[in-house]
DSSP file (Angstrom, degrees, kcal/mol; ACC not computed):
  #  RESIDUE AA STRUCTURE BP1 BP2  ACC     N-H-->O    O-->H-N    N-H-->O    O-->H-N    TCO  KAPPA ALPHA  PHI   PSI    X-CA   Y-CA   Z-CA
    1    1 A X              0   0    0      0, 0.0    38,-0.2     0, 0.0    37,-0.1   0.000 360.0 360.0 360.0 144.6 -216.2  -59.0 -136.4
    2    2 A X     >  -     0   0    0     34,-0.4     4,-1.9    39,-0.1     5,-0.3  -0.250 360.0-103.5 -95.5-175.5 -217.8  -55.9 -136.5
    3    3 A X  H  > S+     0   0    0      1,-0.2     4,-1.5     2,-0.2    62,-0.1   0.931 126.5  47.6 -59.0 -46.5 -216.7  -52.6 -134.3
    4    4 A X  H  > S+     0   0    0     60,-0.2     4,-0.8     2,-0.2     5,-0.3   0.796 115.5  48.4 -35.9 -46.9 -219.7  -53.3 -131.8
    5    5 A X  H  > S+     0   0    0     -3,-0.2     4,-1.2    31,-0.2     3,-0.3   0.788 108.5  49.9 -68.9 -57.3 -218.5  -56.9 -131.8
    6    6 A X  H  X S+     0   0    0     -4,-1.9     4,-2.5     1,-0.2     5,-0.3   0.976 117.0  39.2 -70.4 -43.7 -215.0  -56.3 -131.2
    7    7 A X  H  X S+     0   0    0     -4,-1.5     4,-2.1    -5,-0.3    -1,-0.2   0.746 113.3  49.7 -90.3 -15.2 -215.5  -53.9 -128.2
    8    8 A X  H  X S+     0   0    0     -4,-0.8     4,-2.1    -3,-0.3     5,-0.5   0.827 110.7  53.6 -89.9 -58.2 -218.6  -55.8 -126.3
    9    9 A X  H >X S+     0   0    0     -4,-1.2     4,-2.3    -5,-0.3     3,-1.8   0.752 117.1  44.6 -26.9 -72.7 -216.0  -59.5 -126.8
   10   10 A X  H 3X S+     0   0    0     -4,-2.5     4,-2.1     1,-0.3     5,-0.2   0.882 117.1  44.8 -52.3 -56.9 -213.1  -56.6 -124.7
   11   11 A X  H 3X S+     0   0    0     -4,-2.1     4,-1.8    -5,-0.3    -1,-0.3   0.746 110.4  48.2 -66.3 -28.1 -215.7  -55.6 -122.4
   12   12 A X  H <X>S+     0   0    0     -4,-2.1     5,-2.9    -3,-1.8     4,-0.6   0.965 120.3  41.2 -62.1 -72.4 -216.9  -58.9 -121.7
   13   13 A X  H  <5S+     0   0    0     -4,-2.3     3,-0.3    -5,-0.5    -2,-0.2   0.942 113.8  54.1 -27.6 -69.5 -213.0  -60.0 -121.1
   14   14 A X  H  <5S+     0   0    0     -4,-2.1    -2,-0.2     1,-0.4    -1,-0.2   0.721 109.9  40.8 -58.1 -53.2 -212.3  -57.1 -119.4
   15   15 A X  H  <5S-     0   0    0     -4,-1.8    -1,-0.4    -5,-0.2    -2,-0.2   0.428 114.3-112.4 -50.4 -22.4 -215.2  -57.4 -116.8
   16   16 A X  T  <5S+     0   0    0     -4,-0.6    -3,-0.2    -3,-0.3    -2,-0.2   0.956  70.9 150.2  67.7  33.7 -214.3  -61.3 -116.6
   17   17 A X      < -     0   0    0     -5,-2.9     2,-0.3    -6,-0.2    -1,-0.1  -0.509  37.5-158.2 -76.1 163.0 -218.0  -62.1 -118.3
   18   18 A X    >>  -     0   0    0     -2,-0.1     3,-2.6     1,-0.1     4,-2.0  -0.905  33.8-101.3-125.0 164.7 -219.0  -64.5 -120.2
   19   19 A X  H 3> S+     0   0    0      1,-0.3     4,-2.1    -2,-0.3     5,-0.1   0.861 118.0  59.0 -44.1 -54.5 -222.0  -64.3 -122.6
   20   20 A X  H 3> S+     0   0    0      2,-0.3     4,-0.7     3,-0.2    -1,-0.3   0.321 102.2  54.2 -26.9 -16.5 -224.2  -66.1 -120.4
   21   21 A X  H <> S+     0   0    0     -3,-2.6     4,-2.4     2,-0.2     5,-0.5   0.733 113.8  43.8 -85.8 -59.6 -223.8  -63.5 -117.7
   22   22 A X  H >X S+     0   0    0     -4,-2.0     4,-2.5     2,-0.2     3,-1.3   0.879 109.2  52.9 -28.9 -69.4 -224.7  -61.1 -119.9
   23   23 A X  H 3X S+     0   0    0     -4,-2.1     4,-1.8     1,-0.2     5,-0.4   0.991 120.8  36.6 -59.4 -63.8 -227.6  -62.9 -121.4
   24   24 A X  H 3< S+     0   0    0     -4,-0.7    -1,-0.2     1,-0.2    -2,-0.2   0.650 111.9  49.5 -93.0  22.3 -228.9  -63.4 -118.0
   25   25 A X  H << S+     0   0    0     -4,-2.4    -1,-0.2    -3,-1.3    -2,-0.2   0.806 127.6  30.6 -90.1 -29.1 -228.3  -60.5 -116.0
   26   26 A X  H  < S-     0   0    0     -4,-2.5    -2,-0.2    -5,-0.5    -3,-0.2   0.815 101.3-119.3 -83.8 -42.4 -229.7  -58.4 -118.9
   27   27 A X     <  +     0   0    0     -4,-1.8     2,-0.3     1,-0.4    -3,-0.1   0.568  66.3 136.8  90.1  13.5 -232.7  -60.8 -120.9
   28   28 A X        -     0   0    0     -6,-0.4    -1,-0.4    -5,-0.4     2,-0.2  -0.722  64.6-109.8 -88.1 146.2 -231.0  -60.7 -124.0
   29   29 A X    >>  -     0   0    0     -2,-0.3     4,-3.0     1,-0.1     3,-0.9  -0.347  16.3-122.1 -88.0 150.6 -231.0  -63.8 -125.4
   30   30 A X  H 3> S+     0   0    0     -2,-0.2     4,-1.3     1,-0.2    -1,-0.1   0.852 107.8  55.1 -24.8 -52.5 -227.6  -65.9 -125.5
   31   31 A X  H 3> S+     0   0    0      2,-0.2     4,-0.6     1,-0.2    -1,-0.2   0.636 103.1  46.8 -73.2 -27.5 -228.0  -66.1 -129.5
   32   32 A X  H <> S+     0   0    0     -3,-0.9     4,-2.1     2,-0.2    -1,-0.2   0.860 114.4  57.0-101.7 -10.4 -228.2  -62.6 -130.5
   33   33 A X  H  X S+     0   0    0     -4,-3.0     4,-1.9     1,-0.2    -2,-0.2   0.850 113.7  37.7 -45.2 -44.3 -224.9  -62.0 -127.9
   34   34 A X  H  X S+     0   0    0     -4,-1.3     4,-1.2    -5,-0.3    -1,-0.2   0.585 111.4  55.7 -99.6  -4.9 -223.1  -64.1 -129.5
   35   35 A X  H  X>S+     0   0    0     -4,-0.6     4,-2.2     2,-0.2     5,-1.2   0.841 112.3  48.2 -74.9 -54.1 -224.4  -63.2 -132.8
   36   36 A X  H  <5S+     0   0    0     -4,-2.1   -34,-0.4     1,-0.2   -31,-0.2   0.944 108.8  53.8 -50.8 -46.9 -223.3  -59.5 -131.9
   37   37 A X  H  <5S+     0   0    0     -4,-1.9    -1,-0.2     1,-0.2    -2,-0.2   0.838 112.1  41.7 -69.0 -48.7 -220.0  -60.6 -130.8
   38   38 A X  H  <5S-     0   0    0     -4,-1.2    -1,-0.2   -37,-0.1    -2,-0.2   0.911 112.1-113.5 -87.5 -30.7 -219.2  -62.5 -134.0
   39   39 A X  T  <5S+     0   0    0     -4,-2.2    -3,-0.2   -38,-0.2    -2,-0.1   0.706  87.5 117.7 125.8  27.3 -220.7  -59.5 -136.6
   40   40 A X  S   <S+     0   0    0     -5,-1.2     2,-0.3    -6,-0.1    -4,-0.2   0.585  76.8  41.9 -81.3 -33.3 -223.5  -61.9 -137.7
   41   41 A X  S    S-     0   0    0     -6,-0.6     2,-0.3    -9,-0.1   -39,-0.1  -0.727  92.1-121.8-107.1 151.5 -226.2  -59.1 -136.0
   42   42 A X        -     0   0    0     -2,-0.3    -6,-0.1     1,-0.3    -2,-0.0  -0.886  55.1 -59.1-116.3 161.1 -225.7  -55.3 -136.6
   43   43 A X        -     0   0    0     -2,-0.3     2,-0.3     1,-0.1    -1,-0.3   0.498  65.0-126.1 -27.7 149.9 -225.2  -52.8 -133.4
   44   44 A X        -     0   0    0     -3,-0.1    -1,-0.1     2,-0.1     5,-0.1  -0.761  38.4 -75.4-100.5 164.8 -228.3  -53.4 -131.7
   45   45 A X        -     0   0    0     -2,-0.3     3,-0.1     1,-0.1     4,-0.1  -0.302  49.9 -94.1 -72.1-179.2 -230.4  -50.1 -130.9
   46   46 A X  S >> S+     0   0    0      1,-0.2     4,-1.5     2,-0.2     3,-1.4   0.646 118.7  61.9 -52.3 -47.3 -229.4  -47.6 -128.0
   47   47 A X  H 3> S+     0   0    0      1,-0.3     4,-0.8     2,-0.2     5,-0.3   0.980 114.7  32.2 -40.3 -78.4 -231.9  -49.3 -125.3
   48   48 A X  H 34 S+     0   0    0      1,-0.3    -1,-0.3     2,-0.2    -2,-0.2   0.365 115.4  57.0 -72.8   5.6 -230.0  -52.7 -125.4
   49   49 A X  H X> S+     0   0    0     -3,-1.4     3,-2.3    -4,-0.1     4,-0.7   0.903 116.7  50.0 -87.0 -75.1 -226.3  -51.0 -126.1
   50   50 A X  H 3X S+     0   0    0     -4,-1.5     4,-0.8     1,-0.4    -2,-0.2   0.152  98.5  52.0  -0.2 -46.8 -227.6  -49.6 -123.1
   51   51 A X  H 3X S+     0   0    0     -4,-0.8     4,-1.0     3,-0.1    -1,-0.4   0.538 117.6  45.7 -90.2 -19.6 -228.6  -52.3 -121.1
   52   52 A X  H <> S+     0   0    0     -3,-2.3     4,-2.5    -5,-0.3    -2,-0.3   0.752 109.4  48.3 -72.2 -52.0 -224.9  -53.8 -121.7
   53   53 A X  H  <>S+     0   0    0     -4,-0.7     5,-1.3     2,-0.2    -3,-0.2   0.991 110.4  50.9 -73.2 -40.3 -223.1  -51.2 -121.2
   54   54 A X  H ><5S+     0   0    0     -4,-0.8     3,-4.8     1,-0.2    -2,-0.2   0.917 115.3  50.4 -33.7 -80.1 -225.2  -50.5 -117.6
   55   55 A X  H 3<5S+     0   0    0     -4,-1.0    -1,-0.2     1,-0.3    -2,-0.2   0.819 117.1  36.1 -61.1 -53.5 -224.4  -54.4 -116.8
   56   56 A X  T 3<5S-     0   0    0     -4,-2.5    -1,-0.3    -3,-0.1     2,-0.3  -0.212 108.2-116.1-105.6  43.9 -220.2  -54.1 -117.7
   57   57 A X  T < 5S+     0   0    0     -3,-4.8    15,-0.3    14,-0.0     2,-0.2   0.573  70.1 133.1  68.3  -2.9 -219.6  -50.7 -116.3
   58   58 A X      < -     0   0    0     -5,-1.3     2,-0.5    -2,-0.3    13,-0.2  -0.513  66.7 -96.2 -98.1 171.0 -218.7  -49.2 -119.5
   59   59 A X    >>  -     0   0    0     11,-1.3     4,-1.2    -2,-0.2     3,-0.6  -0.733  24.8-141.1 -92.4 103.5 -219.5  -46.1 -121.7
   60   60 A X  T 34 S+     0   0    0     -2,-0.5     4,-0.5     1,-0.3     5,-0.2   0.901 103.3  66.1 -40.5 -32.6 -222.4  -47.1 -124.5
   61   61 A X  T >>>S+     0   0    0      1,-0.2     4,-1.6     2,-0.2     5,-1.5   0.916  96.4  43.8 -57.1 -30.0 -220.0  -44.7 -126.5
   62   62 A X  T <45S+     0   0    0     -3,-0.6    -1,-0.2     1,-0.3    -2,-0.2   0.908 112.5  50.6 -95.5 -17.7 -217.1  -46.7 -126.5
   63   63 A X  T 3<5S+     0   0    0     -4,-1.2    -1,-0.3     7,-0.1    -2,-0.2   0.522 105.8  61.8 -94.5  20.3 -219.1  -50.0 -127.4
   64   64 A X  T <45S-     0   0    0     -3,-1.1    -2,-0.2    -4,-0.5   -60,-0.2   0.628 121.2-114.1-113.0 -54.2 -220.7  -47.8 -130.3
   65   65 A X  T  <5S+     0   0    0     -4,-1.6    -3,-0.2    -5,-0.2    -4,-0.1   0.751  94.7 102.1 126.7  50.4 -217.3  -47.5 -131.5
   66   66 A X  S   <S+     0   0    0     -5,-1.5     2,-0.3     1,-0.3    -4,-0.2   0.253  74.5  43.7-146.2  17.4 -217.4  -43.6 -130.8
   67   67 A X        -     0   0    0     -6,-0.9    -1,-0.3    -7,-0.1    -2,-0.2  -0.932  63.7-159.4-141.8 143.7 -215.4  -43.3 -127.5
   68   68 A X        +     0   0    0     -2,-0.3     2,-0.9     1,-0.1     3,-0.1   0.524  69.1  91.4 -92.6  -4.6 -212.2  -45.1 -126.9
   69   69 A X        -     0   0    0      1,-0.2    -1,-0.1    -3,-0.0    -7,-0.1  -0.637  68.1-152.2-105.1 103.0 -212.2  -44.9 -123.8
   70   70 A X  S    S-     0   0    0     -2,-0.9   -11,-1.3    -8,-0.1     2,-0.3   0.782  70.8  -6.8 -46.9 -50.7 -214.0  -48.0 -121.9
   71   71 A X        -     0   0    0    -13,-0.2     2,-0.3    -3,-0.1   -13,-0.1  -0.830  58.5-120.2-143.2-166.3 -215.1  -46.3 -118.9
   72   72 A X        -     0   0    0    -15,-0.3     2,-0.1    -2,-0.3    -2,-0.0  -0.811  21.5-138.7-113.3 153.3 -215.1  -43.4 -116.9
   73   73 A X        -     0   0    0     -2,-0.3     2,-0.2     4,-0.0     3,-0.1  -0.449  33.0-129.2 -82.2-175.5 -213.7  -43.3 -113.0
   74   74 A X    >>  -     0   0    0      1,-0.1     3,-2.1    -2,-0.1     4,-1.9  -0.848  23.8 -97.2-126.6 176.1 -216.2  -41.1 -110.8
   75   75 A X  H 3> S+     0   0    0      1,-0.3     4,-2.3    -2,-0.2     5,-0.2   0.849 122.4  51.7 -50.9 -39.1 -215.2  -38.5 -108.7
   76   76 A X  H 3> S+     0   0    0      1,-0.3     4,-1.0     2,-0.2    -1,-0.3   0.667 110.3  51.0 -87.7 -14.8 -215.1  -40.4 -105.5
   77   77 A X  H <> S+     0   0    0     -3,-2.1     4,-3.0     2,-0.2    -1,-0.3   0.878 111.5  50.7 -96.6 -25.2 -212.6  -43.4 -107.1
   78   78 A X  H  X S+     0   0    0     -4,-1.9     4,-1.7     2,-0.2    -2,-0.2   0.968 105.9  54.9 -59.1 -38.1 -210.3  -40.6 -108.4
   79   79 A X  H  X S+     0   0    0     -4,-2.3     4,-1.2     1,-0.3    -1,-0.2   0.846 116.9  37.5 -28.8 -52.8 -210.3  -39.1 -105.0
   80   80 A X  H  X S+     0   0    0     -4,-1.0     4,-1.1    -5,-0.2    -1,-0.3   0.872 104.8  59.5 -97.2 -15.6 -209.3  -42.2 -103.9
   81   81 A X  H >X S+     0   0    0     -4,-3.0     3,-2.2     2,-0.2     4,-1.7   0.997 117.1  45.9 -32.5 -75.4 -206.9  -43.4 -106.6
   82   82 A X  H 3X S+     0   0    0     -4,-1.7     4,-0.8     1,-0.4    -2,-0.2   0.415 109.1  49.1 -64.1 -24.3 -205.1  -39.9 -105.4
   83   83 A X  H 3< S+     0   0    0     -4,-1.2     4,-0.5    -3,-0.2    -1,-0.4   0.623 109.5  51.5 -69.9 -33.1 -205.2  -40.3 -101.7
   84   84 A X  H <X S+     0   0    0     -3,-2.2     4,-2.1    -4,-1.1    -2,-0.2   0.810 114.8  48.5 -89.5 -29.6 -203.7  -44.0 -102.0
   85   85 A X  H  X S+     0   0    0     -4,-1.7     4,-1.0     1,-0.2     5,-0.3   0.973 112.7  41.7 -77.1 -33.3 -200.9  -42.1 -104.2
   86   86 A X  H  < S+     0   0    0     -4,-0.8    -1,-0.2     2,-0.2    -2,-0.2   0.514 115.8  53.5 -86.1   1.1 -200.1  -39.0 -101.7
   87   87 A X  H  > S+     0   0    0     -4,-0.5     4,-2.0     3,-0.1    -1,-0.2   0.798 116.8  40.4 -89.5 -51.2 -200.3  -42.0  -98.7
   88   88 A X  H  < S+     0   0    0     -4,-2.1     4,-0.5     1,-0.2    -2,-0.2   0.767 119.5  43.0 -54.5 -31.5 -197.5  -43.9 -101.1
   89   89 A X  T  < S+     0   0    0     -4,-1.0     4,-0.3     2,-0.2    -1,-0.2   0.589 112.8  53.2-116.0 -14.3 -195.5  -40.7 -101.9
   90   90 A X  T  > S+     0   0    0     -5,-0.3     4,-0.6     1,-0.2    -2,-0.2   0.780 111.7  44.2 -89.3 -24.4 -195.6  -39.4  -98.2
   91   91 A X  H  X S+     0   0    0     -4,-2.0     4,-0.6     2,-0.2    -2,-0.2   0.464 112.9  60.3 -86.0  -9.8 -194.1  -42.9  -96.7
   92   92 A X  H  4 S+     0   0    0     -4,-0.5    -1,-0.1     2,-0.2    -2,-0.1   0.582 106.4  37.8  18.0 -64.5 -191.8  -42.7  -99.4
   93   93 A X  H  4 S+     0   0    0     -4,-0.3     4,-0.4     1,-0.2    -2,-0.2   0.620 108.9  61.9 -97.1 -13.9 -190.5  -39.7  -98.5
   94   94 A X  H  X S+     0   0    0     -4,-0.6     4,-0.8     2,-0.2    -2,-0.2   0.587 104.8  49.0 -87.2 -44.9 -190.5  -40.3  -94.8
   95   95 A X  T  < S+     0   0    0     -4,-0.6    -2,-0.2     1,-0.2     4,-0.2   0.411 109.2  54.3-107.9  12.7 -188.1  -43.5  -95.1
   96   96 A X  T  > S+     0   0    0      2,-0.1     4,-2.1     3,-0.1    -2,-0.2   0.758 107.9  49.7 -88.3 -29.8 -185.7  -41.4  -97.2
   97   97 A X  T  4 S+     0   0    0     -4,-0.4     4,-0.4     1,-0.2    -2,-0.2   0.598 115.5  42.8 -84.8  -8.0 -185.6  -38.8  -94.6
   98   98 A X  T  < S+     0   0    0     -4,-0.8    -1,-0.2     2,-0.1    -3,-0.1   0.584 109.6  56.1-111.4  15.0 -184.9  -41.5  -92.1
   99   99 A X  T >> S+     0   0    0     -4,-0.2     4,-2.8     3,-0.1     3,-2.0   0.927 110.9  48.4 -55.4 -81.3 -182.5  -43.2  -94.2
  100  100 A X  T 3< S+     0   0    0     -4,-2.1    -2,-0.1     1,-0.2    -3,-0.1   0.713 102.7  54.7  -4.0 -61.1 -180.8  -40.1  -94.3
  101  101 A X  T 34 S+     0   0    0     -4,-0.4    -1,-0.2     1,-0.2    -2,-0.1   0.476 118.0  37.5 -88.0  10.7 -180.6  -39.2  -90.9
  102  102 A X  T <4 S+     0   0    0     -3,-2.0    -2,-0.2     1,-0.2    -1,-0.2   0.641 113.5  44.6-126.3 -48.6 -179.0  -42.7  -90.0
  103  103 A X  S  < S-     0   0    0     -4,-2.8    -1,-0.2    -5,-0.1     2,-0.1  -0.623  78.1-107.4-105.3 160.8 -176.3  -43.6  -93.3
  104  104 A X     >  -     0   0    0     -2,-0.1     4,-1.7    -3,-0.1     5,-0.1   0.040  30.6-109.1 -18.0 146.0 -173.8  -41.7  -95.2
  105  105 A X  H  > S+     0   0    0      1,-0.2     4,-2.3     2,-0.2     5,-0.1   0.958 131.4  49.2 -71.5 -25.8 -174.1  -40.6  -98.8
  106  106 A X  H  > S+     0   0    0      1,-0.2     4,-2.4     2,-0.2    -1,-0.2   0.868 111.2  46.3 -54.9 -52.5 -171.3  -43.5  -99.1
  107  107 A X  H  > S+     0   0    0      1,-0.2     4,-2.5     2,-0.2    -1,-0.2   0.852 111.2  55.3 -81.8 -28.3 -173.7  -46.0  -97.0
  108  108 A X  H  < S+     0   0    0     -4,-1.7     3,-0.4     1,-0.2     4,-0.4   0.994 109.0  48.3 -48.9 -58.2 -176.9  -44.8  -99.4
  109  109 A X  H  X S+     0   0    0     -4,-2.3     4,-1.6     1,-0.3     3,-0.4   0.786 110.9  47.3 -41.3 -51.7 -174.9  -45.8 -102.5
  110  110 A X  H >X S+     0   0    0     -4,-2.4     3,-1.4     1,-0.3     4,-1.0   0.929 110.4  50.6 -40.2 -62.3 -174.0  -49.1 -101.1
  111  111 A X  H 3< S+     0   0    0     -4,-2.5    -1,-0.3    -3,-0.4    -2,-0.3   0.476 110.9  57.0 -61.4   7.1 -178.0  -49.8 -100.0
  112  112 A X  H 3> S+     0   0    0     -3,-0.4     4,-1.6    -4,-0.4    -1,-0.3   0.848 109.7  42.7 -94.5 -34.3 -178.7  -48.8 -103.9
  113  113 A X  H <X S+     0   0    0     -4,-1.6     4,-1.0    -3,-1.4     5,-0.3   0.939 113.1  46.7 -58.7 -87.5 -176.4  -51.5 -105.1
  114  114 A X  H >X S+     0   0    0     -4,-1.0     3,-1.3     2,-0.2     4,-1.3   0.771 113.1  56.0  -7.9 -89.3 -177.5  -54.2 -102.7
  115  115 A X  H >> S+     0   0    0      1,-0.2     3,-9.5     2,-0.2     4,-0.7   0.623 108.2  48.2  -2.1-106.5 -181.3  -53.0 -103.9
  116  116 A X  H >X S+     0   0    0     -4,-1.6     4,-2.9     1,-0.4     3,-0.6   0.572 109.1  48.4 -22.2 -53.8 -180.5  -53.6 -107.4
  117  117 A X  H <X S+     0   0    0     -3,-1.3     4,-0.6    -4,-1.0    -1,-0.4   0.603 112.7  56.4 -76.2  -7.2 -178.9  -57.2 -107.0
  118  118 A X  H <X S+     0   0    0     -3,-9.5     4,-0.6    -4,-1.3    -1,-0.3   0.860 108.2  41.9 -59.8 -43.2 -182.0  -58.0 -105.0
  119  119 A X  H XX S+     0   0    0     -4,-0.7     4,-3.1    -3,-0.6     3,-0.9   0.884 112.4  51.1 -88.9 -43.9 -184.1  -57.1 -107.4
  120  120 A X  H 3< S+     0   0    0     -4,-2.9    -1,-0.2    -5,-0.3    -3,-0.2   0.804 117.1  49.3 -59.1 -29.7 -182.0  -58.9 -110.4
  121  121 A X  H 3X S+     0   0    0     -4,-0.6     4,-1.0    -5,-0.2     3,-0.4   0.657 107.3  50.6 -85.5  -6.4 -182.2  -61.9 -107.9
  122  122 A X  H << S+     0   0    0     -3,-0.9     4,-0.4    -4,-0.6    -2,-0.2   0.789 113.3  43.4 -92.3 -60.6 -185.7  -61.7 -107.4
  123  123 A X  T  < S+     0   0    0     -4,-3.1    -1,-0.2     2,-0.2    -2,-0.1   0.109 112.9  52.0 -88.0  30.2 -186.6  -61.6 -111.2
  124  124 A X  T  4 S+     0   0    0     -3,-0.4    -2,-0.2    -5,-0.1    -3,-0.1   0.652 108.6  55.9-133.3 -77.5 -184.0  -64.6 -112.2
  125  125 A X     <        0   0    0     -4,-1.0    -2,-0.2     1,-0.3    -3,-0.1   0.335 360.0 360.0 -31.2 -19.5 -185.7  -66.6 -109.3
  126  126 A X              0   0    0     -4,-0.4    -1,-0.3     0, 0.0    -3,-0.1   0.418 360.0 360.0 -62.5 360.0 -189.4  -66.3 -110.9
């Protein structure tokens, strides 16, 4: 399988496609997908890398074999990737400070233990 090949099969996975969504969201036929996908066809040109990549969200570089990195976030989902962490890291810090203001450094320690044998029972119980 060729580098084209290799990377449209991940993006196809990756996205939870199959060829047949591909081939009909795009108009490519079924046969030269699956022809790419096994190395049987070489890269197709830039239009139709194009029309692929547009359809699974990915960088025509990186199924080109010339980016590794499948896609890009845009501003507005890092903005919110970064607001959902400072929401996490501010409730965080807010029941350590009332944790604090109610136990003992003695009573923390304890609740660390406890924690920990929760968690050890938690993953033995899966």
């Amino acid at each position: 399988m060729n580098t084209f090949g290799k990377r449209l099969q991940l993006a196809l996975e990756f996205r939870g496609k199959r060829p047949i969504d591909l081939a009909s969201a795009t108009g490519i036929p079924k046969g030269n997908i699956s022809k790419f996908i096994s190395g049987q066809r070489p890269m197709p040109k830039l239009p139709t890398i194009q029309k692929i990549a547009d359809y699974l969200d990915v960088l025509p570089t990186y199924l080109m074999g010339l980016d590794d990195n499948m896609c890009v976030y845009t501003t507005k989902q890092l903005v919110a990737l970064n607001e959902k962490e400072n929401e996490e890291l501010i409730l965080k810090k807010q029941l350590i400070s009332e944790i604090q203001s109610i136990c003992s450094y003695e009573e923390i320690d304890n609740l660390k233990i406890i924690l920990n044998v929760v968690k050890t029972l938690a993953r033995h119980n899966k």
